[in-house]
C-alpha positions, 0 to 999 in steps of 0.5 A, spaced: 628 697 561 628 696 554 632 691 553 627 687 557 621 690 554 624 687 548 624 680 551 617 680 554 614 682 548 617 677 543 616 672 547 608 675 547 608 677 539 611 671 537 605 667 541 600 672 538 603 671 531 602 664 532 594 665 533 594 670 528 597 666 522 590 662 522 586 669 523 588 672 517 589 664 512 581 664 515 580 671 512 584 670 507 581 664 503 573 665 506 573 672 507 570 672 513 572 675 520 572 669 525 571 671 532 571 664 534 578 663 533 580 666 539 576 660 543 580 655 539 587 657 543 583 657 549 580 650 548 586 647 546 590 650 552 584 646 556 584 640 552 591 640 553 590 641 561 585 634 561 591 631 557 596 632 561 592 630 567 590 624 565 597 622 563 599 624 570 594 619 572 594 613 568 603 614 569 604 618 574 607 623 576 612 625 569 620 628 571 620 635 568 626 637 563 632 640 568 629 646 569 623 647 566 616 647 569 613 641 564 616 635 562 614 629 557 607 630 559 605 636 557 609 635 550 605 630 549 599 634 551 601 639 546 600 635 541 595 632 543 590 638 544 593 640 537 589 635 534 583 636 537 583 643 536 584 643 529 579 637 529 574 641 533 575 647 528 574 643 523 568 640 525 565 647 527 566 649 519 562 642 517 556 645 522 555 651 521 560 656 516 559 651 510 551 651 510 552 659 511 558 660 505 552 658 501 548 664 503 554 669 501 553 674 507 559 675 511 555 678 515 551 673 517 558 668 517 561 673 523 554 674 527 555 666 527 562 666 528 561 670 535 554 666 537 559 660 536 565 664 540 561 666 546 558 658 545 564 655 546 566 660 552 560 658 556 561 651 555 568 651 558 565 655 564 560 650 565 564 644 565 571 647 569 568 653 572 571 661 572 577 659 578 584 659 574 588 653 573 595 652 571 599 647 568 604 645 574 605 649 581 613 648 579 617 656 579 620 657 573 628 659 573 630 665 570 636 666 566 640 672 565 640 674 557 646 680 558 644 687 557 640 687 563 635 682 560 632 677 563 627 670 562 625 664 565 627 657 562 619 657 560 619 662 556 626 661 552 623 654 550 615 657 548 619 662 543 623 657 540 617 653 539 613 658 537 618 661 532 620 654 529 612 653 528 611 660 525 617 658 521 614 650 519 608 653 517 611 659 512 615 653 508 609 649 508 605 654 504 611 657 500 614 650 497 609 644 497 604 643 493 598 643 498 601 650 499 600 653 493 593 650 492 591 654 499 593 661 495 591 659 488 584 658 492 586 665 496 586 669 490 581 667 486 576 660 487 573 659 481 580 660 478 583 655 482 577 650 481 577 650 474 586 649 474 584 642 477 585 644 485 579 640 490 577 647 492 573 643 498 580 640 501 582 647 501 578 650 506 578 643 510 585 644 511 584 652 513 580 650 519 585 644 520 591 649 520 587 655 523 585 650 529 592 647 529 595 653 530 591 656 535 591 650 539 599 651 540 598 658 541 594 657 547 598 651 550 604 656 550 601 662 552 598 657 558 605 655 560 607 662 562 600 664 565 594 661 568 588 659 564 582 661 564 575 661 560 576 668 559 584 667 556 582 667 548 577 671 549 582 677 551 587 675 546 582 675 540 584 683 539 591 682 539 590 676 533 585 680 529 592 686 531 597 682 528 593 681 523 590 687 521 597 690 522 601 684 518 596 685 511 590 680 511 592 673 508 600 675 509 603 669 513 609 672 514 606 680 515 602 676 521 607 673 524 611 680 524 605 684 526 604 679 532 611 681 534 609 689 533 603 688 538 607 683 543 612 689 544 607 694 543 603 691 549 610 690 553 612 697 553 605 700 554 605 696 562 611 700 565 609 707 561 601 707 562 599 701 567 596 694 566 591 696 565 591 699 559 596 694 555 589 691 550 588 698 549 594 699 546 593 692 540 586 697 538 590 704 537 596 700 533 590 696 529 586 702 528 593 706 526 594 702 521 587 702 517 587 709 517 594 710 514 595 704 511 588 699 510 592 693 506 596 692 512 604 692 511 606 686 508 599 687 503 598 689 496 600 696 495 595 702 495 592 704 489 
């Protein structure tokens, strides 16, 4: 049974640490909680459902990856719900947060962050309804892992991907120069502005990576599940969990508290039941602000 407790919660943690690198970079840059980051997974997972169907239609039916459930059209989905997700994240920052930062008041930035979550919800109701959808009706094939493990082709494919963009984004905020700009400006604006940086830029590329990355986050967590208004919704206390756990602004601490909560909420089904499996995301962050507040990879305690 751990074995395969293992397996499923990598494969969960790795997706929830995906979302989470954009909730703790958000924080980590305009120090404000955004609780709509949630519903930018689910969009992007939505976005990517429209492509792929439009694809289906305009070329027809595409031929999957040997045994995989998904084929070129859900590849270029992906990509292309990447793209208007981090626009739309973008677009909602140009909207809204940028005239609210000038007031100074992150209570008033999270009271219009959670407007704009249950906005943007609303929206995808009202436009596909509350009825599931799913990327393809194919099943997916499973695979012996050793030691008593098992996993299906799927989502030995998601965690790759996963993994390889988690990875992607850590080197690209450690050695290039855009990188570096984003934590000069993390640590200290003014500071950053005055060292020549387009502090402005910054921020536009935060909510394009958030976005981003969230996107990507809800495309593979929809191949494995169905899809639904609700589904970012549910994941946002996991996101804000892994990057509680991880320490706020800490890339590498997100992508190991998403890793720690997926396995947490993977062992909490056999142990307590389903339904107590988000219950569990909430005592993990709770336990780490009581006993260490800076998370695990954040400064040290004074």
């Amino acid at each position: 049974m751990i074995p395969q407790i293992l397996v499923d919660g990598v494969t969960s943690g790795a997706m929830i640490a995906l979302g989470a690198i954009g909730v703790t970079l958000t924080y980590g840059l305009l120090r404000f909680a955004n609780f709509a980051h949630g519903e930018f997974a689910t969009w992007g997972a939505y976005a990517a459902l429209v492509i792929a169907g439009g694809l289906g239609t305009l070329l027809g039916p595409g031929a999957t990856f040997g045994d995989l459930t998904f084929g070129w059209h859900l590849v270029a989905a992906l990509l292309g719900a990447v793209a208007f997700t981090a626009l739309l994240a973008a677009a909602l920052d140009w909207v809204l947060f940028r005239k609210l930062r000038r007031q100074g008041n992150a209570i008033v930035l999270v009271i219009a962050s959670f407007g704009a979550s249950l906005a943007l919800r609303s929206a995808l109701e009202f436009g596909f309804g509350g009825q599931p959808y799913y990327y393809t009706r194919e099943i997916a094939m499973t695979v012996r892992l050793g030691a008593g493990m098992r996993a299906t082709l799927d989502q030995l494919v998601v965690l790759a991907v996963a993994l390889a963009l988690m990875t992607g984004t850590h080197l690209m905020l450690r050695y290039t120069a855009l990188g570096r700009a984003l934590r000069a400006t993390s640590e200290n604006p003014d500071l950053a502005r005055l060292a020549g940086i387009d502090v402005a830029r910054v921020v536009r590329v935060t909510w394009l990576l958030g976005g981003g990355m969230a996107a990507a986050a809800g495309v593979l967590l929809g191949i494995t599940v169905q899809l639904r208004p609700s589904m970012g919704f549910e994941l946002l206390l996991p996101l804000f969990a892994a990057a509680i756990l991880g320490g706020i602004g800490s890339v590498p601490g997100a992508m190991v508290g998403g890793l720690v909560i997926g396995i947490a909420e993977a062992a909490a089904v056999p142990l307590a039941g389903a339904q107590y499996r988000a219950a569990v995301a909430f005592l993990v962050m709770l336990a780490m602000l009581l006993l260490r507040p800076r998370g695990l990879f954040g400064a040290r305690d004074a």
